[in-house]
N, C-alpha and C positions, 0 to 999 in steps of 0.2 A: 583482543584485536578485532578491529572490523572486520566485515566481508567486505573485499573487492571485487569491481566490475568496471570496466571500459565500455561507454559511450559504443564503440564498435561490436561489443561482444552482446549488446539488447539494443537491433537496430531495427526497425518497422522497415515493411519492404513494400505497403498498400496504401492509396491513400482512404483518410480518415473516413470520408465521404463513403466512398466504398465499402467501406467493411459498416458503416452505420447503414447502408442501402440493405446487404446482404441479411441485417439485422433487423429488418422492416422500420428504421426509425431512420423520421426526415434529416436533414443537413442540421437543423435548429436546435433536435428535439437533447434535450439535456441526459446525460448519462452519468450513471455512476458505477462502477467497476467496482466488482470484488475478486481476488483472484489469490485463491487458499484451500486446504483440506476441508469439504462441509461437516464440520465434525462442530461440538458444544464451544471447546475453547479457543475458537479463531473469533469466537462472538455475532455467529450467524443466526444467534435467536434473540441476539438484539438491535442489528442489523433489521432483520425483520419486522419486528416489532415499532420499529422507527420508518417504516417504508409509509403507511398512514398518513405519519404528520408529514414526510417530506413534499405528499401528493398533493395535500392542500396548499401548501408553497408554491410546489410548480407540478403543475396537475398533469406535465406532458410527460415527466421525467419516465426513465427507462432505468431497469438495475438488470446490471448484467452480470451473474454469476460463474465464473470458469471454474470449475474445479467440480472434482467427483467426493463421495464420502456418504458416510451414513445415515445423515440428515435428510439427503436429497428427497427423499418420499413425504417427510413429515414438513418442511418447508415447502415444497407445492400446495400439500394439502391444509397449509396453513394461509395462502397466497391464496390459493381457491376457495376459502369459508370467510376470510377478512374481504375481499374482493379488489384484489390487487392485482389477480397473477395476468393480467393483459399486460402489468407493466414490467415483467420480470421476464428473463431471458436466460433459464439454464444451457450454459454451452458445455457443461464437462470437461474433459478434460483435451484438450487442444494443444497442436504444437506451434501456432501462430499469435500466443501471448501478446510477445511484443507490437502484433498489430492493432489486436482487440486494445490491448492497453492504449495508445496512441490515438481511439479514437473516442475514447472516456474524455468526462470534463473532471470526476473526482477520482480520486480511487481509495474504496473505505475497507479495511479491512480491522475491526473491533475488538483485536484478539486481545483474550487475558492474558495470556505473556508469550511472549516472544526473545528469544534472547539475541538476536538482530537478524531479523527477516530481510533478504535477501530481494522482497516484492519493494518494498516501498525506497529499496535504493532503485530496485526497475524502475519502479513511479517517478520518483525526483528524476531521472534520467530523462525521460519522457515527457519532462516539465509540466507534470501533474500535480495539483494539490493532494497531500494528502489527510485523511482522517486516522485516527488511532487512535490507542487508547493509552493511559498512560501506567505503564504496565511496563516489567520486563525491559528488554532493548530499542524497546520504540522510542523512548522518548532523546537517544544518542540518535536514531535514524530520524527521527521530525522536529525539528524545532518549534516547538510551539508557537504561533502567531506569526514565525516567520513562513514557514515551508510547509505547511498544514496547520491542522489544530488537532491537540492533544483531549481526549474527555476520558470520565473517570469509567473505570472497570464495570460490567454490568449495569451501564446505566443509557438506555435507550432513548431515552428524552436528550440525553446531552447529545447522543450519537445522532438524533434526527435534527438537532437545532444546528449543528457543526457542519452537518449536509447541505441543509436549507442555508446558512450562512452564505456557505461556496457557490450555489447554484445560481443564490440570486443575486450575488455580486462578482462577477463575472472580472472585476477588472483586479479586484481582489485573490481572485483567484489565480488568475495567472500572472499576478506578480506572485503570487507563490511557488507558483510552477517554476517562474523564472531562478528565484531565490533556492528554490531545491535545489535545481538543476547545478546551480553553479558549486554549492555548498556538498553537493555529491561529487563532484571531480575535483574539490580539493579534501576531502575526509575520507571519500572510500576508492579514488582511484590507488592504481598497483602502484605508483610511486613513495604512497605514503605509506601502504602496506607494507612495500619492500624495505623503507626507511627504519617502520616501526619494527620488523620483525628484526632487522639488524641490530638494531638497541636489546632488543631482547638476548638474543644471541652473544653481543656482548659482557652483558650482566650478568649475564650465566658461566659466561668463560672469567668472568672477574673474578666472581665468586668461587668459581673452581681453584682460578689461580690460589688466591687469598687463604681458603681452607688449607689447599695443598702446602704454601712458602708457613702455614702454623704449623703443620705436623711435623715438617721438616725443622723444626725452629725445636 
């Protein structure tokens, strides 16, 4: 079963402008959102790894990092010897997600598996493209080419080309966002949850029956 979530229940409360100002990045300047545990397997050392080539694409771009975790020392100090980290924006961990999400253009999150992450039904919400990997339960949460794009597991070059795709086709991109959007309130809202869990529920009570009307037989 999926995870559900209502439009109402991951709803931005600032505008976009705003929270990119508070961020020191102009109205223009391109963003890209990751928003996960910094640990190996959410894929923040190939994330990294790809932040390089995304810069020669759009050399304005900003990533913005929410989340706390392990890594956070050795990714600065990986940011600061490559010469990147003016573009990178550790926020930790924060209870205003859904803003910061909101005023992203991507949101990449590269994990090796995921067994249906809860962020990138936020993202679709949000009418975000999104990135992943194709690992795990992302590939039920992003449609490939429709709602994002899917790349392969540990593979940093696809992850920075998938970026740069989105960044610098803007009109591509949010018809992604759009297509999410829509494709998450008919897949993961509570109605089809509630639908699916009842069929569940069902099957099980058949089965009960069934078993039971043999032994009685």
């Amino acid at each position: 079963m999926h995870n559900a979530l209502a439009p109402e229940e991951f709803r931005p409360n600032r505008d976009p402008a705003a929270v990119k100002l508070d961020m020191g990045a102009e109205a223009g300047t391109p963003i890209v959102g990751t928003f996960g545990h910094l640990s190996e397997k959410k894929g923040y050392w190939e994330l990294f790894q790809a932040i390089p080539h995304v810069l020669r694409a759009c050399p304005r771009a900003q990533f913005w990092i929410v989340g706390q975790g392990v890594l956070r020392d050795e990714l600065e100090t990986t940011a600061r010897r490559h010469g990147f980290l003016s573009h990178v924006r550790f926020l930790g961990y924060r209870r205003d997600v859904a803003d910061i999400m909101n005023a992203v253009d991507v949101m990449a999150l590269p994990s090796h598996r995921e067994p249906c992450a809860l962020v990138y039904v936020e993202a679709a919400l949000l009418g975000k493209p999104i990135v992943a990997c194709r690992a795990g339960g992302a590939p039920e949460s992003v449609a490939d080419g429709e709602t994002g794009l899917l790349v392969p597991v540990r593979n940093s070059r696809a992850v920075a080309e998938a970026i740069s795709t989105l960044l610098t086709n803007r009109d591509r991109a949010q018809e992604m966002g759009r297509a999410g959007y829509d494709r998450a309130l008919d897949l993961f809202g509570w109605d089809r949850f509630t639908r699916t869990l009842e069929g569940v529920y069902e099957l099980v009570l058949d089965q009960h029956v069934g078993v039971t009307r043999r032994r009685a037989a």
